[in-house]
TORMIBA-641906 format. One record per residue (C-alpha): z, y, x; residue in three letters. Coordinates in pm, whole numbers, padded with zeros to 5 digits, always signed. Example, Ala and Ser with C-alpha at 12.3 -4.5 7.8 and 13.67 -1.06 7.14 Angstrom:
% residues 2
+00780-00450+01230ala/+00714-00106+01367ser/
% end
This chain:
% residues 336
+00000+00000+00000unk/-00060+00369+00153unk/+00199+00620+00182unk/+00230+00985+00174unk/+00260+01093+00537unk/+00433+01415+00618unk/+00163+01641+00706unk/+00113+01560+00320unk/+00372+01593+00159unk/+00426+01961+00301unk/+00051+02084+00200unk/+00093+01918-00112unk/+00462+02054-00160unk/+00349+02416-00095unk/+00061+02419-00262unk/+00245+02274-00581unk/+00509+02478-00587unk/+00279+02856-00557unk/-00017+02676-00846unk/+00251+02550-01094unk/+00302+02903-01211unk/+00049+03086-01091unk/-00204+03082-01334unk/-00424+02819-01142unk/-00319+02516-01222unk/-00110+02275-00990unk/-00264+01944-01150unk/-00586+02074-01076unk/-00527+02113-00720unk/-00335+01798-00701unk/-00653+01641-00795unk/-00906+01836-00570unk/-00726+01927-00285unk/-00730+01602-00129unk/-01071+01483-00244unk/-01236+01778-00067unk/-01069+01708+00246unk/-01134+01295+00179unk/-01043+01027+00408unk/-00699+00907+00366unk/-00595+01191+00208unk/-00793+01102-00086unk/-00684+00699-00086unk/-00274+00803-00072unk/-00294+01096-00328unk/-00482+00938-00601unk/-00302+01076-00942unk/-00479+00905-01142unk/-00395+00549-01027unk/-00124+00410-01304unk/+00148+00276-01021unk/+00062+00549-00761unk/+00319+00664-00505unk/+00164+01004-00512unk/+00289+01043-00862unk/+00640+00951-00802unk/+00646+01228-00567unk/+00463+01475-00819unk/+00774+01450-00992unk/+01021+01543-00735unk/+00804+01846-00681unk/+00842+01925-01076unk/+01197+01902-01096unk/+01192+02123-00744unk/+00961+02419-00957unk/+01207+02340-01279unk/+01511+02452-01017unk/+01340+02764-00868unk/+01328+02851-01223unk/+01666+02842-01334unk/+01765+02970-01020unk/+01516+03314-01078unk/+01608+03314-01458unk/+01963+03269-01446unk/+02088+03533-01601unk/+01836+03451-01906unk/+01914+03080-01939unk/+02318+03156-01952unk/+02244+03438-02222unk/+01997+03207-02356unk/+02233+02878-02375unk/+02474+03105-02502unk/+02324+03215-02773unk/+02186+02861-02891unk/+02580+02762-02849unk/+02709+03054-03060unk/+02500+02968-03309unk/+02554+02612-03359unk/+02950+02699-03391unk/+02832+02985-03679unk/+02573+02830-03828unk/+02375+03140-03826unk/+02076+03310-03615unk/+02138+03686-03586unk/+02137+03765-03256unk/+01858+03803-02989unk/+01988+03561-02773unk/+02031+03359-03044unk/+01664+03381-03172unk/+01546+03343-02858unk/+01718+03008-02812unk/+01572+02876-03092unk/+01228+03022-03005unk/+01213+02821-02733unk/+01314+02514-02855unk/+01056+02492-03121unk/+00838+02593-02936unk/+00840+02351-02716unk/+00844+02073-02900unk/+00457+02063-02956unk/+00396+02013-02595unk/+00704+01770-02530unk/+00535+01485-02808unk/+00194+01533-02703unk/+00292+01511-02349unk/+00504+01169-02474unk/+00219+01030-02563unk/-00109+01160-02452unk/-00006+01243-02056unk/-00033+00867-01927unk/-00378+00875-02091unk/-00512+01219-01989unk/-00409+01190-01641unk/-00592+00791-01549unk/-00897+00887-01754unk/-00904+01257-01647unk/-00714+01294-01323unk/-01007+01246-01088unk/-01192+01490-00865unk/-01518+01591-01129unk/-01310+01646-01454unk/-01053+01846-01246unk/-01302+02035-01148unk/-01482+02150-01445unk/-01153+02194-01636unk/-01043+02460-01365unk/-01341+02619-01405unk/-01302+02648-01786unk/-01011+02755-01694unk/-01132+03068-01497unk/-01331+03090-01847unk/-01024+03062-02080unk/-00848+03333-01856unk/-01132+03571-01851unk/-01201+03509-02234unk/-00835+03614-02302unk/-00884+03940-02101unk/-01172+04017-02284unk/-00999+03935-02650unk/-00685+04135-02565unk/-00868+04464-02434unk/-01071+04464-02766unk/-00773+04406-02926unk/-00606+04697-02795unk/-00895+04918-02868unk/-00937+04798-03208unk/-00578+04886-03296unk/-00655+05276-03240unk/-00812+05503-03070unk/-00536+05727-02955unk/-00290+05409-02856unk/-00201+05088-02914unk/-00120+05010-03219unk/+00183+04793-03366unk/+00213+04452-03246unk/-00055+04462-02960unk/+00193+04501-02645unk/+00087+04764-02369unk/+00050+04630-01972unk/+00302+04878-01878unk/+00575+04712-02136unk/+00555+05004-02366unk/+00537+04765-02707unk/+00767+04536-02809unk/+00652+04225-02898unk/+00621+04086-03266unk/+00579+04458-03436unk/+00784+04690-03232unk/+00545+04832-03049unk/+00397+05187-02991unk/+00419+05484-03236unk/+00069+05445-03408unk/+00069+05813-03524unk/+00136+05931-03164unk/+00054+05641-02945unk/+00278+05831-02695unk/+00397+05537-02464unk/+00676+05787-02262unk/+00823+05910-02590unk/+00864+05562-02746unk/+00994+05429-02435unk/+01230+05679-02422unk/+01338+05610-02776unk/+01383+05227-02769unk/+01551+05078-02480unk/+01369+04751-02634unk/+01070+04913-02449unk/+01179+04968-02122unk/+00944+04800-01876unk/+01064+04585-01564unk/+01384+04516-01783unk/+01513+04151-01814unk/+01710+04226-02087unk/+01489+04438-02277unk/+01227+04209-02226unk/+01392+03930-02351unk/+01460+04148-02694unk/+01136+04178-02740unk/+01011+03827-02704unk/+01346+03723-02973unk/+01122+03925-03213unk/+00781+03732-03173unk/+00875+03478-03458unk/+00894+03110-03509unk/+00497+03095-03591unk/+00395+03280-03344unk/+00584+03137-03099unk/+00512+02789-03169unk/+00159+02858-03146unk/+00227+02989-02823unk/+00388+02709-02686unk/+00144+02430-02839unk/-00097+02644-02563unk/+00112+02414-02343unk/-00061+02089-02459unk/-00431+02277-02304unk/-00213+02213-01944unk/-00223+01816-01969unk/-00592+01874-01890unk/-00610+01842-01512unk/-00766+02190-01399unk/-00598+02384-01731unk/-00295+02602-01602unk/+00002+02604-01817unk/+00096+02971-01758unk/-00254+03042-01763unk/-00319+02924-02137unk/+00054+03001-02240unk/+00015+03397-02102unk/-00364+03426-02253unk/-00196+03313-02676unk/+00057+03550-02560unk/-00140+03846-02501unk/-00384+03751-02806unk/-00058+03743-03025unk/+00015+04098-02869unk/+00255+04069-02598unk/+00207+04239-02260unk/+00093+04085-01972unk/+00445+04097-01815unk/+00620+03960-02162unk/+00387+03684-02149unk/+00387+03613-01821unk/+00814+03605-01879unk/+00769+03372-02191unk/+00542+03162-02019unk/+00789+03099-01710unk/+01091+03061-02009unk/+00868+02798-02177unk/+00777+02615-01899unk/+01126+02543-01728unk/+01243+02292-02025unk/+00908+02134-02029unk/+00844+02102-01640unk/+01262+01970-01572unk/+01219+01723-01880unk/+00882+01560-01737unk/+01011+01559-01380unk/+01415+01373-01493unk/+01246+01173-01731unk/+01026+00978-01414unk/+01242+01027-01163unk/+01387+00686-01229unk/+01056+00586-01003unk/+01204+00746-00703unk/+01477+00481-00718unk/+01220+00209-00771unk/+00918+00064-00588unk/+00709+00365-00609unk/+00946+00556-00406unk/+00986+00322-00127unk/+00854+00478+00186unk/+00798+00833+00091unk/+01157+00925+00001unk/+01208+01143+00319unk/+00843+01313+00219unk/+00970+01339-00122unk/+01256+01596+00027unk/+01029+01757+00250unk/+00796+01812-00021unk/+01060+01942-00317unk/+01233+02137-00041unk/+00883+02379-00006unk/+00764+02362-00341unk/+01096+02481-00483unk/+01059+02794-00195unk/+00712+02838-00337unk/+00790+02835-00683unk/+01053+03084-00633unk/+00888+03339-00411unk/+00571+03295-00670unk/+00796+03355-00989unk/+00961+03648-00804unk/+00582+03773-00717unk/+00481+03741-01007unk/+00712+03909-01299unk/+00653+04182-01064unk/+00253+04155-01063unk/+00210+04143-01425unk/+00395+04415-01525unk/+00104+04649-01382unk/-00194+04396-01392unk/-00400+04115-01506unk/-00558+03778-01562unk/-00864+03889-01409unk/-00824+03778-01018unk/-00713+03409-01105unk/-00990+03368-01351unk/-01229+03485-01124unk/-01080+03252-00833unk/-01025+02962-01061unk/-01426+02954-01159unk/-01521+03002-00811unk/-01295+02724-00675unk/-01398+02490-00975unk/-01772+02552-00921unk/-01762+02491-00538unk/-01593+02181-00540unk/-01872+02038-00801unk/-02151+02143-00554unk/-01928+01960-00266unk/-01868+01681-00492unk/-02237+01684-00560unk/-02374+01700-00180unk/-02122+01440-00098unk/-02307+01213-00369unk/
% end
């Protein structure tokens, strides 16, 4: 049987941690990176094979990303927890914390039963070098598409601003109605009104994304299911329903991140029983190795980006992820 070797496991490890949230997908490049380079890269990290080794470490880099996650978001997950807590005891949902809780919850559960029972299926029949490929380009297309939705959108909703509901890149609106005056469309003023609208603001932010509502949100989150697709970027899809349901780039991008912790630590605890089992025999150490750099990479890419999206957009990563999807089919192609 081959194993991972370390030189592997640490371009692997980095390169999973930095695509799992940026918008690029990390599947996708699972998939590709080591059929372009070929050789034995290609035999030992073969996804798609149903007892692969290279799977079992996958999952230690998941649960690694999951943990950069909390650790960025901590603040959020203790109000968050809190809030789901407080209102189990009262029975009620009031609070923003409390509506958030639930938000994500439901919202997750789309993704959770379709990843129960379609992800074993998607990734042998999909995970392989030529259907990663064109799914990341689609991607790129998906990405772009979004862009191009939101901006008409925005300019659809008025011509002086704006207009209720459609979320503004510099976190003027509030998400789920509160957005900008639509009589004025005078982002300062509003901002200056409602601390809800404050951008770079954890706690604002999270206010705003309590008001999205359960359908909204849910739709949102079923984006998630797009991501079993090797070449589809969770974030990606997740942040592009976001901004067509109004929210800004930078309360997407934070929903998106929110939405994917639950989802990415579930998948990763729920197979890391293979660790402990034949699968992880051998490749243990480059398991560490591995989660050690992807966590690093997932949190100095979560920390980039909250910061990136609050100014800008979609519009680089589509552009890369077509490029990168359409040159690997022409080198799969030469190759023959």
């Amino acid at each position: 049987m081959s194993h991972l070797t370390y030189p592997e496991a640490i371009v692997v490890g980095l390169f999973q941690g930095v695509s799992e949230l940026f918008p690029v997908s990390s599947l996708g490049h699972s998939v590709l990176i080591p059929a372009l380079i070929g050789g034995r890269w290609a035999r030992d990290l073969d996804v798609s094979a149903p007892e692969s080794p290279y799977l079992a470490f996958i999952v230690g880099l998941h649960v690694a990303t999951a943990l950069a996650l909390l650790v960025f978001f901590w603040r959020d997950w203790l109000r968050i927890i809190g809030g789901f807590l407080t209102s189990v005891r009262d029975r009620r949902v009031e609070t923003p914390d409390q509506r958030l809780a639930w938000l994500l919850i439901i919202a997750t559960i789309p993704v959770g039963l379709t990843g129960l029972l379609l992800e074993h299926t998607f990734r042998t029949t999909l995970g392989r070098p030529v259907p990663a490929a064109i799914f990341l380009t689609v991607n790129g297309v998906i990405l772009y598409g979004g862009e191009l939705l939101r901006r008409r959108s925005v300019a659809t909703a008025g011509g002086a601003g704006p207009g209720v509901g459609v979320g503004a890149d510099s976190g003027t609106a509030a998400a789920g109605g509160a957005g900008v005056d639509s009589g004025t469309g005078a982002a300062t003023d509003t901002a200056t009104a409602d601390p809800a609208t404050q951008p770079g603001d954890p706690v604002a932010s999270d206010l705003r994304l309590s008001r999205i509502g359960i359908g909204p949100g849910t739709l949102i989150g079923a984006a998630q299911i797009l991501a079993l697709l090797p070449g589809v970027s969770r974030s990606g899809v997740t942040m592009v329903a976001g901004l067509l349901r109004g929210l800004s780039h930078e309360d997407a991008a934070r929903f998106s991140f929110l939405l994917a912790t639950p989802v990415i630590l579930a998948a990763g605890i729920l197979k890391v029983p293979d660790l402990t089992g034949p699968l992880g025999n051998g490749i243990r150490g480059q398991v560490l190795v591995g989660a050690l750099l992807s966590g690093i990479g997932a949190y100095l890419s979560v920390r980039f980006l909250v910061r990136y999206f609050e100014t800008r957009t979609l519009t680089p990563f589509a552009a890369y992820c077509s490029l990168a999807g359409i040159a690997s089919l022409v080198v799969f192609a030469v190759r023959g």
